[in-house]
N, C-alpha and C positions, 0 to 999 in steps of 0.2 A: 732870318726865319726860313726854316727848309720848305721848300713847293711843295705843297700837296698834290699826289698823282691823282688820275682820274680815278681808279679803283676803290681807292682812299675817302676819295671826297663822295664818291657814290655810296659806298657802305656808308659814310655818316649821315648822310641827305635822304637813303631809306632808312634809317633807323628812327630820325626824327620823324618820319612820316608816319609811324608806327604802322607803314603797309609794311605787307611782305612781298619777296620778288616774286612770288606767283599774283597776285594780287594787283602791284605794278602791271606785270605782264599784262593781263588781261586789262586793265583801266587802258595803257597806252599803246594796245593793239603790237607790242615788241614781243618776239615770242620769250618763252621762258628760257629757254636754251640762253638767247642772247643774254636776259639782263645779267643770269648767273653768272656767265661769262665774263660781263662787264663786271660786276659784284667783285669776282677771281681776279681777276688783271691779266686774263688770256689774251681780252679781244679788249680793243679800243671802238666805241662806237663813233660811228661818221658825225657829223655836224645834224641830220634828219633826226635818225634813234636819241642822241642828245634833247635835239628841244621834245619830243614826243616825250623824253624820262622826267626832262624839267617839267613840262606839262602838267604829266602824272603826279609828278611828285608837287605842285602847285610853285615852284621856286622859279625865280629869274634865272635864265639862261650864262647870264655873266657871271653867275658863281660858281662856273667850273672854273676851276684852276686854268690861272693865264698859262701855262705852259701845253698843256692840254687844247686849250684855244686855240694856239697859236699853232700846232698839229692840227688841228682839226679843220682849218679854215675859215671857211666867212662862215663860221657859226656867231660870232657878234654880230654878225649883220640878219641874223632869222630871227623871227620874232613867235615867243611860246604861244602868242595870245591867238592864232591860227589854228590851234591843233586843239581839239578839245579831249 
């Protein structure tokens, strides 16, 4: 099964949200610039903007993609339920 990148997993995790990335933006205080970015596959957000998208996006932080994770750092170890 091919890994899904973070760009990847993030356009489908905002689509089911049926937010939009302005809309993200503004719920989880990430500016717009960023999440586009993150949407693109310019910019890799750190482990912080990650649980702040999960937040937003209401999903568990473990379902970014383990490669992604494993880049990202001790983002398994932060918890969504912090960030409102």
């Amino acid at each position: 099964m091919k890994e899904m990148i973070f760009s990847e997993w993030f356009r489908e995790a905002l689509k089911k949200s049926r937010l939009s990335g302005a809309e993200l933006a503004e719920r989880t205080k990430v500016s717009k610039q960023a999440v586009y970015c993150y949407l693109g596959g310019s910019r890799i957000p750190g482990p912080d903007a990650v649980v702040k998208l999960c937040a937003g996006l209401r999903i568990d932080p473990s379902t970014v993609p383990a490669f992604e994770r494993r880049a990202l750092g001790k983002l398994a170890h932060r918890s969504h339920a912090n960030v409102r």
